[in-house]
MIRO-938519 format. One record per residue: residue number from 1; residue in one letter; x, y, z of N, C-alpha, C in turn. Coordinates in pm, whole numbers, plus 32768, in hexadecimal, padded with zeros to 4 digits. Example, Ala and Ser with C-alpha at 12.3 -4.5 7.8 and 13.67 -1.06 7.14 Angstrom:
! MIRO-938519
1,A,8527,7DC7,830C,84CE,7E3E,830C,8528,7EB6,830C $
2,S,8505,7F1F,82C4,8557,7F96,82CA,850A,8003,8313 $
This chain:
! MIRO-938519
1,X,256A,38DE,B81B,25B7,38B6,B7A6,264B,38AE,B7CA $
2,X,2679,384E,B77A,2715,384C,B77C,2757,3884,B6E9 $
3,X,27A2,38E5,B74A,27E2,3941,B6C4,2896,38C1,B69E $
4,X,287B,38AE,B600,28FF,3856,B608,2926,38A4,B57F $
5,X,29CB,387B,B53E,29E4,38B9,B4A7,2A15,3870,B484 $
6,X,29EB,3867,B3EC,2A38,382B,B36F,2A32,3834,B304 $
7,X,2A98,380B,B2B6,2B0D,3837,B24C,2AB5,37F4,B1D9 $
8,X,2A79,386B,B13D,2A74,3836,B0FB,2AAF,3836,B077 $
9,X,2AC6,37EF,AFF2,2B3D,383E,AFA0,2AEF,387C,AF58 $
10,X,2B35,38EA,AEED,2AEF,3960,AEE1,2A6F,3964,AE9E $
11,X,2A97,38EA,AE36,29EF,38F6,ADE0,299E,38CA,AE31 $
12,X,2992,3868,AE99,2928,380F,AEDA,28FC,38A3,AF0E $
13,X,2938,38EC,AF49,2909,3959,AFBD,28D3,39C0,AF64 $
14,X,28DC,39F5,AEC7,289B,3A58,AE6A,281E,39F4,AE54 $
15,X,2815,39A2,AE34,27B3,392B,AE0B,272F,3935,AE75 $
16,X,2795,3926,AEF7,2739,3940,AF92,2702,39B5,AF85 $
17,X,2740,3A07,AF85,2712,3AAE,AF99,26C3,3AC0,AF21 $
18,X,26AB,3AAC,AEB9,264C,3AC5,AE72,25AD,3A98,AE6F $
19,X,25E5,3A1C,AEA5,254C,39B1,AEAA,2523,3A02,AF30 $
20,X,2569,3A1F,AFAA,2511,3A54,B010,24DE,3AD7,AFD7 $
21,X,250E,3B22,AFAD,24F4,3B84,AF75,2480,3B5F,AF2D $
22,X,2440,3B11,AEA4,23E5,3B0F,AE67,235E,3AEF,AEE1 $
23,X,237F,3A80,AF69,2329,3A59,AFBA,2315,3ABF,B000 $
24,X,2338,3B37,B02F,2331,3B99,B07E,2364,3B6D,B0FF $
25,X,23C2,3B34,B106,23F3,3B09,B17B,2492,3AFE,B181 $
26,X,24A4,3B01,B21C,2556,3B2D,B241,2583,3A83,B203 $
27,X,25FE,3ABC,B1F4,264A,3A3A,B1FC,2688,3A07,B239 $
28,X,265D,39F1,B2CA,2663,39B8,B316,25CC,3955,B336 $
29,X,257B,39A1,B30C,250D,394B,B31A,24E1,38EF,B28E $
30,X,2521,3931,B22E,251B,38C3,B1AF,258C,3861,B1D2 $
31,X,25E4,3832,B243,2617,37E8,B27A,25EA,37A7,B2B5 $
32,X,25A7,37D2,B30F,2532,3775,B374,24E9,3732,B35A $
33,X,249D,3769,B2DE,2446,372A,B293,247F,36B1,B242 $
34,X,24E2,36D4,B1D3,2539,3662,B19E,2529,35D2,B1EE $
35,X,2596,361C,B274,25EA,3598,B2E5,253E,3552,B31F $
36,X,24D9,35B9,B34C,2477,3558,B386,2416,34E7,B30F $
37,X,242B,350E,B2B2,23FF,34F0,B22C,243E,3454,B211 $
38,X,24D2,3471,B214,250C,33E8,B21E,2516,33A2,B26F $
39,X,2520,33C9,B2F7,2529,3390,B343,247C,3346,B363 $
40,X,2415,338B,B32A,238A,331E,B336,2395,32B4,B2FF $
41,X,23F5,329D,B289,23ED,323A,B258,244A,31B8,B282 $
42,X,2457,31E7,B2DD,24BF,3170,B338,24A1,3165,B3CC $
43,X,2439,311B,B3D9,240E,315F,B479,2452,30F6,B4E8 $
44,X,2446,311E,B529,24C2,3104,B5B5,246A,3078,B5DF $
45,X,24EF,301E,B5FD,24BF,2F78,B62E,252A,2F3A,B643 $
46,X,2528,2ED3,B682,2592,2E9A,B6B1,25F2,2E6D,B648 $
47,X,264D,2E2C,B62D,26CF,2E01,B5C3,2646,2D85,B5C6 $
48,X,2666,2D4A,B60D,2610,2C8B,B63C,257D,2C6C,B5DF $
49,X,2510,2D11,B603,24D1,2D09,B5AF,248C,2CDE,B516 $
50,X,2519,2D07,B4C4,2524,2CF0,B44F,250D,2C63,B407 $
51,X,2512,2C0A,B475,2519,2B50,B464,2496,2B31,B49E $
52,X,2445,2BAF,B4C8,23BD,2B6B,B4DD,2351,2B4F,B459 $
53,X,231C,2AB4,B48C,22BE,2AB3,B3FA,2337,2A9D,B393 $
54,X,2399,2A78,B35D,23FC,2A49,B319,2411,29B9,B2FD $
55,X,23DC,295C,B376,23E5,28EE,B34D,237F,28AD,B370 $
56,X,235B,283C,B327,22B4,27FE,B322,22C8,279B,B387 $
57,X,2244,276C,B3BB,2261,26E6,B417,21CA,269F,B468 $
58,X,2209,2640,B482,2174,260D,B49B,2148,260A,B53F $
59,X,20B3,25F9,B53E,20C0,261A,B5DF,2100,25B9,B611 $
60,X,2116,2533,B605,2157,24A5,B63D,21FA,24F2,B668 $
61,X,2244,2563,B613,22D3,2563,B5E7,22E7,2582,B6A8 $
62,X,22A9,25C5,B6FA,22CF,25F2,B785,22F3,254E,B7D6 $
63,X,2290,24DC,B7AB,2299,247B,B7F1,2321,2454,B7B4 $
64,X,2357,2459,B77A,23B8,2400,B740,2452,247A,B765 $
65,X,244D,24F3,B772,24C5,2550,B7A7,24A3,2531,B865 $
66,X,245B,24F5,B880,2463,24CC,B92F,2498,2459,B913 $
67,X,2489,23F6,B8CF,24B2,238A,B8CC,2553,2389,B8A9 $
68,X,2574,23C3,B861,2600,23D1,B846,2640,2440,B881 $
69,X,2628,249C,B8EF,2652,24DD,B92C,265A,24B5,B9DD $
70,X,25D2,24A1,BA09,25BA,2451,BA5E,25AF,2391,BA97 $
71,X,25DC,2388,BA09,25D0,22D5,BA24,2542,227F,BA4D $
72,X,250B,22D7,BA39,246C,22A5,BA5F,23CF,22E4,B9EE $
73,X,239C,22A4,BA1E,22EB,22CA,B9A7,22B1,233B,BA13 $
74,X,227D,2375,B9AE,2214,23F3,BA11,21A2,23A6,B9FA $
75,X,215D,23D2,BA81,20CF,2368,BA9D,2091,23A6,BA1D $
């Protein structure tokens, strides 16, 4: 584990300490839980990704980006 610290203001951190408290758990690990919690919901992928499947097209559309990129027809 990596031990790191941070600052919370006072109600967020009574708010914290109570809820771990009702879960039976430190609050540090009702942290862990939180951050891995949110963080599932955003799962790791490229920036580029995001534009896959975004735009429609036909199978013909590849012959026609050689043609105007390359100046020529794909066999």
């Amino acid at each position: 584990m990596i031990r790191t610290q941070i600052s919370f203001d006072e109600e967020l951190y009574e708010r914290a300490k109570e809820a771990a408290r009702r879960e039976g758990i430190s609050l540090a690990e009702l942290c862990r839980r939180s951050l891995a919690e949110t963080l599932s919901r955003h799962p790791r992928r490229k920036p580029w990704m995001a534009y896959v499947g975004m735009f429609d097209g036909q199978p013909e559309d590849s012959t026609t980006v050689d043609d105007v990129i390359y100046g020529r027809t794909s066999p």
